[in-house]
C-alpha positions in Angstrom: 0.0 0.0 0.0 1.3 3.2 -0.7 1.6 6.2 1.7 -0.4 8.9 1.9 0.6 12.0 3.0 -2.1 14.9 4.9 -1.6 16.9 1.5 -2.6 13.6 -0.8 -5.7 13.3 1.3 -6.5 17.4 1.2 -6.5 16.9 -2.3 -8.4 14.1 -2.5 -10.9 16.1 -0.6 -10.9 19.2 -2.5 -10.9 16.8 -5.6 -14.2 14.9 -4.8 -16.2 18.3 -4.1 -15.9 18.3 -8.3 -19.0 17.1 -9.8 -17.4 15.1 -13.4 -19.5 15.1 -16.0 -18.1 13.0 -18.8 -16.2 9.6 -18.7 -13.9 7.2 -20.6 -15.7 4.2 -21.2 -13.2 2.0 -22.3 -11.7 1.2 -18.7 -13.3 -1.0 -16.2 -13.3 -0.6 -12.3 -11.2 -3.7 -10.6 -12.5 -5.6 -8.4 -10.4 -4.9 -5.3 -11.5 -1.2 -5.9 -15.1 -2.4 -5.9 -14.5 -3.8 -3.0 -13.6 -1.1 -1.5 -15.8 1.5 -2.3 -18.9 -1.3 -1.0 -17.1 -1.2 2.1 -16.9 2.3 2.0 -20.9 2.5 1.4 -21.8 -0.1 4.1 -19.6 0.3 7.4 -19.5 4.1 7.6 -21.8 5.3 10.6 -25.2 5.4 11.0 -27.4 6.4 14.2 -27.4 2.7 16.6 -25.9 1.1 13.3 -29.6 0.7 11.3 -29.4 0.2 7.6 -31.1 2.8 6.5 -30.4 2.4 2.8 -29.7 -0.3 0.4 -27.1 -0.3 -2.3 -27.3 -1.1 -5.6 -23.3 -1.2 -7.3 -24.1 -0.9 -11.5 -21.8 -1.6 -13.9 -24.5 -3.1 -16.6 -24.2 -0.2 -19.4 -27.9 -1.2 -20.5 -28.9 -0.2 -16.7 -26.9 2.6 -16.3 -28.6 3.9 -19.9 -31.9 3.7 -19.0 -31.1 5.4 -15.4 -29.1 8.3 -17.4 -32.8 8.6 -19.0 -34.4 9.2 -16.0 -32.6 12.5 -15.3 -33.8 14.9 -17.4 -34.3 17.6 -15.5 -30.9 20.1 -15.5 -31.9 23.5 -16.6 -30.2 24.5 -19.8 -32.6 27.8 -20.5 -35.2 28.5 -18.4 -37.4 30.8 -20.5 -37.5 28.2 -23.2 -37.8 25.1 -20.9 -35.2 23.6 -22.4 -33.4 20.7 -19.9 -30.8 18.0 -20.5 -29.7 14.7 -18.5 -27.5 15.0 -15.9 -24.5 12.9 -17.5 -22.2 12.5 -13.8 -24.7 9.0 -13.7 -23.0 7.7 -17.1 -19.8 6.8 -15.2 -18.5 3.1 -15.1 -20.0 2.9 -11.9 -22.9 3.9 -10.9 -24.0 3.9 -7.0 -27.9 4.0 -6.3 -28.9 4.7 -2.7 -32.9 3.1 -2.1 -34.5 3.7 0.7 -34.7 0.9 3.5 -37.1 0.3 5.8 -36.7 -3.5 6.8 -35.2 -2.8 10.4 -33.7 -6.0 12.3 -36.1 -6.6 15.4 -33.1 -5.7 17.7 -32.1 -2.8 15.9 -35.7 -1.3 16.0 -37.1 1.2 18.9 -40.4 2.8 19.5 -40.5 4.8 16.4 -39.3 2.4 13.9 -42.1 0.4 15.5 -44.9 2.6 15.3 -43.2 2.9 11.4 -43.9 -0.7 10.6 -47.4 -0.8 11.7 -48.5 2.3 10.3 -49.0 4.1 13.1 -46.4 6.7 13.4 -47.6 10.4 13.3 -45.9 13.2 10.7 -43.4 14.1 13.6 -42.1 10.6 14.3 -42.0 10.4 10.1 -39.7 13.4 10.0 -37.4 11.8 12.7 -37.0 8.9 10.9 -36.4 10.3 7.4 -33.7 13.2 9.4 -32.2 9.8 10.1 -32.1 8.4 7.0 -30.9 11.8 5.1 -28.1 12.2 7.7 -26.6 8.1 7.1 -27.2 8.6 2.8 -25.4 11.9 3.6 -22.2 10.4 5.4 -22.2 7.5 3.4 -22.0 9.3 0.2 -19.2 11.5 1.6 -17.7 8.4 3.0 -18.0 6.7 -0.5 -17.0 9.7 -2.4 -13.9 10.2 -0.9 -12.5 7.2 -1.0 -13.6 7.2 -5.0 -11.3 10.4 -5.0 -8.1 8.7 -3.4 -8.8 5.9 -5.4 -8.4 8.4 -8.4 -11.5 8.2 -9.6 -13.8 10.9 -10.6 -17.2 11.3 -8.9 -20.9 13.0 -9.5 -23.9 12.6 -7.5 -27.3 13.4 -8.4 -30.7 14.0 -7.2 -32.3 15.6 -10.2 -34.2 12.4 -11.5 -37.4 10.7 -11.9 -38.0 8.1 -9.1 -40.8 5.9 -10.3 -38.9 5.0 -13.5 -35.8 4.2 -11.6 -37.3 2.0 -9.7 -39.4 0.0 -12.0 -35.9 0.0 -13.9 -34.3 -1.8 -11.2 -37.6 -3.2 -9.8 -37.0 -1.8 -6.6 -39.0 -2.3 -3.4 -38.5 1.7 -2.2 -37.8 5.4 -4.1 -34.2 5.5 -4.4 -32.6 8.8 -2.6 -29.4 9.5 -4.3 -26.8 8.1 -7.7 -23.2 8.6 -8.0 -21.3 8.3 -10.4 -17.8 7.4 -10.3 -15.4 6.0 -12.6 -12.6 7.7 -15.0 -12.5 11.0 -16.3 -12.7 11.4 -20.1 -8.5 13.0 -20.3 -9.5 15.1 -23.5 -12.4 17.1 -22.4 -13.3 19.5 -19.4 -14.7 18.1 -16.6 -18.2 19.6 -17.1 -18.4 18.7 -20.7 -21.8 16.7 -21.5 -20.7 13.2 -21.9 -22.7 12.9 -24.9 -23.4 16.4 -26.2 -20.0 18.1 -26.1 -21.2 21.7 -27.3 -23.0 22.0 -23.9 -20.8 22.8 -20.7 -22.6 22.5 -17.0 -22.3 25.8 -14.9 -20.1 25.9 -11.8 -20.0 27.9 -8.6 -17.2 28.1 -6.2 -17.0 26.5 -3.3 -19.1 29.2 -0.7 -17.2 29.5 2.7 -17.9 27.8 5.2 -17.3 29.2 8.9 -15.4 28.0 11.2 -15.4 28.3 14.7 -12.4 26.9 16.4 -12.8 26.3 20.2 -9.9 25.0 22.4 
């Protein structure tokens, strides 16, 4: 293994906050690298260790296709309605994050059971699904990052249609979040639309983010 040094890793960092938009095809994603970025999806933390996702690791191009086609919806011009697919998806790999709900018995407490027999009211809801948004959240950072020291390029998204996703992948709940990650196409710019190269995604700097230090 090599070693990585705190500047490698800010990099890394810095590097995964970069949505990519297009991708060389012709590479495939080893194994022991899949391997790793499962592991990186599965034991990050979660609140008293519930699954509260599931997720589904694609690398079937006629899957990832018909998921590219469900995300129509970035805004190219606004007064004319005009939108394209979000093209980060198209990557060798693409990460979908469903929703889970199928809580182990002795992981479950009073609101997950009040969840499974329909009983919950809206404010035991919204605790669950804070929950959930917070473990998608850190495990898409957790999975994201380790794509970037890997050297892989990365993209979520959560600009698609959920009902056609799911009866794509006949899933049991909506999914919550795709990622794409795989290599970078070396000849274009980063934001370059994999498929329709005389349209380039918009990009904002990072905003700032205070800090409060305490010691």
């Amino acid at each position: 293994m090599f070693d990585i040094t705190h500047n490698d890793i800010k990099k890394a960092i810095i590097r995964s906050q970069h949505c990519q938009r297009n991708w060389d095809l012709s590479k495939e994603i080893p194994q022991e690298d899949l391997d790793l970025l499962i592991a990186a999806a599965t034991q990050c933390p979660s609140k008293q260790n519930v699954a509260y996702y599931r997720a589904h690791f694609i690398t079937n191009r006629d899957l990832i296709e018909a998921i590219h086609n469900q995300t129509d919806g970035f805004t190219v011009n606004a007064a004319l309605q005009q939108t394209t697919t979000n093209t980060q998806v198209l990557a060798n790999l693409l990460v979908v994050l469903e929703k889970y709900t199928e809580v182990e018995e002795n992981y479950r407490n009073e609101q997950w059971d009040q969840i499974k027999l329909g009983s919950a009211d809206q404010a035991t809801v919204d605790l669950i699904e804070r929950d959930r948004n917070m473990a998608v959240g850190v495990a898409a950072g957790y999975l994201n990052v380790t794509a970037s020291l890997l050297g892989y390029g990365t993209g979520c998204c959560a600009c698609f249609y959920p009902d056609g996703i799911k009866k794509i992948l006949n899933l049991e709940n909506e999914p919550v979040l795709l990622m794409g990650i795989g290599y970078k196409d070396e000849s274009l710019n980063r934001r370059v639309h994999h498929n329709n190269h005389a349209f380039m995604f918009p990009t904002k700097p990072k905003q700032a983010i205070p800090v409060n230090v305490v010691k």
